[in-house]
C-alpha angles and dihedrals in degrees: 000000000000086000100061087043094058089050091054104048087041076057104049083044091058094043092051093046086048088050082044087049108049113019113200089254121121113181110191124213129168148129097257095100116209110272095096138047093265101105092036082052086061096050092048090055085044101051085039087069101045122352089200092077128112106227116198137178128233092180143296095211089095101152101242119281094347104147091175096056083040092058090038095054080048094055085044098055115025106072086057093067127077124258120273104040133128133242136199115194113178119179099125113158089170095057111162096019135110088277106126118244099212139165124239131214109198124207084235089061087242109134118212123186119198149094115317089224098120096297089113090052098121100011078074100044091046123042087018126237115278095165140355122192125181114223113253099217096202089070104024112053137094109265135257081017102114099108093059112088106168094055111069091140093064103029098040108012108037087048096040083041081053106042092056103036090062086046086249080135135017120223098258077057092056097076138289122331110261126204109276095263142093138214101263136197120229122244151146108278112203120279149163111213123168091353091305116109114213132188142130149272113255101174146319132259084251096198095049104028092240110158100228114200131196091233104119125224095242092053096041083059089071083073087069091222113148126203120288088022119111125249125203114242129189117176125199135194091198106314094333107102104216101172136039135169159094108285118189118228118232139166094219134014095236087072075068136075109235112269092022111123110249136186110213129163105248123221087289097054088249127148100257132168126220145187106219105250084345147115102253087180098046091040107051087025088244125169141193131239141065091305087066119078139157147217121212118198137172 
């Protein structure tokens, strides 16, 4: 009798870790935009495997083809959802080629299925690799699909996404253990060097045309600039200098007159600049990705 006791309760133990695990979430991200049946498609292969999940968009605005905003809307969404949930990030220019399709584990318990092309760039950096699988197609894939060869993210992620998000599979299911490691785009990490902070420009506030930088706000302190004092910005697409000039720091724009140029620290407590009630980007013709970096100066 206590036997069987101590199996059940090892059971239940196990059932629960495995609802703690994999949550029944799939958030979908990808490059396909909105205008044809190739997100719907996803869905469909999705709900085909388990209609009790809960299926979610990142976004589907994706620029084509654009792996680096792909890995930053990643690193600006993931750690928001609970552990355990799935994500789906399609943005896979070299569909039907040798790239690996693997599956992530993050530190932080979150999943992510997609190309190891750079996507995992700063999911890897930030909330750390606890595991990485690549899929084993001969087991998870959608069936009667292996003569397409353009639509992985219907065909392999959306139905491994799927699969383990509904706990129809576990992660050691998902394909063959790969080194703890991940494919990683280059880029100029945040620094402050001789009294000058450098970093990058992940992306921009795409609604607004605020130029968003991966310079955080604790390391930005080390500048010594205060709040209503002017900071010094250049701005480089590779060595060309396209931008340079005092910027005032403020907490709101509204310590600002419109048009006026203003540095703010942006939802993620990252160093960003602004137009007031303008277009910075369009403005100033800046762009986002590992190309884009800044200087800081007091």
């Amino acid at each position: 009798m206590k036997c069987k006791t101590v199996l059940f309760l090892l059971m239940s133990w196990l059932a629960t870790g495995m609802v703690l695990a994999q949550n029944g979430v799939l958030v979908f991200q990808s490059d396909f935009g909105e205008k044809d049946g190739a997100v719907s498609a996803m869905k469909g292969v999705a709900m085909g495997v388990s209609t009790r999940l809960q299926l979610f968009d990142l976004t589907h605005e994706i620029p084509a083809y654009n792996i680096w905003e792909a890995a930053y809307r990643l690193l600006q969404t993931v750690p928001y959802y609970p552990k355990g949930t799935v994500f789906v990030s399609v943005c896979d220019p070299g569909v039907g080629t040798d790239r690996k399709s693997v599956v992530l584990l993050t530190q932080s318990g979150h999943y992510v299925v997609t190309p190891d092309n750079g996507t995992l760039t700063f999911i890897a950096e930030t909330l750390g690799i606890q595991e990485v699988r690549e899929i084993d197609e001969a087991v998870n894939r959608r069936r009667n699909s292996n003569e397409s060869y353009t639509f992985h993210g219907r065909d392999v992620y959306a139905y491994t996404g799927a699969r383990l998000a509904a706990r129809v599979i576990t992660l050691a299911q998902v394909g063959k253990k790969r080194p703890a490691d991940v494919t990683r785009i280059p880029y100029q990490k945040p620094v402050f060097e001789n009294g000058v902070l450098k970093g990058t420009i992940p992306v921009l506030d795409v609604q607004y045309g605020n130029v968003w930088t991966n310079i955080p706000k604790n390391l930005f302190a080390r500048l010594g600039a205060k709040t209503g004092e002017s900071v010094r910005v250049r701005i480089f697409k590779g060595n060309q200098n396209v931008f340079d000039d005092q910027v005032q720091l403020v907490n709101t724009f509204g310590e600002s007159k419109e048009g006026e140029n203003v540095a703010y620290f942006n939802s993620l407590l990252n160093f960003s600049v602004a137009v007031n009630m303008g277009n910075f980007a369009e403005k100033y013709i800046v762009g986002s990705g590992p190309d884009w970096r800044l200087e800081i100066r007091k």
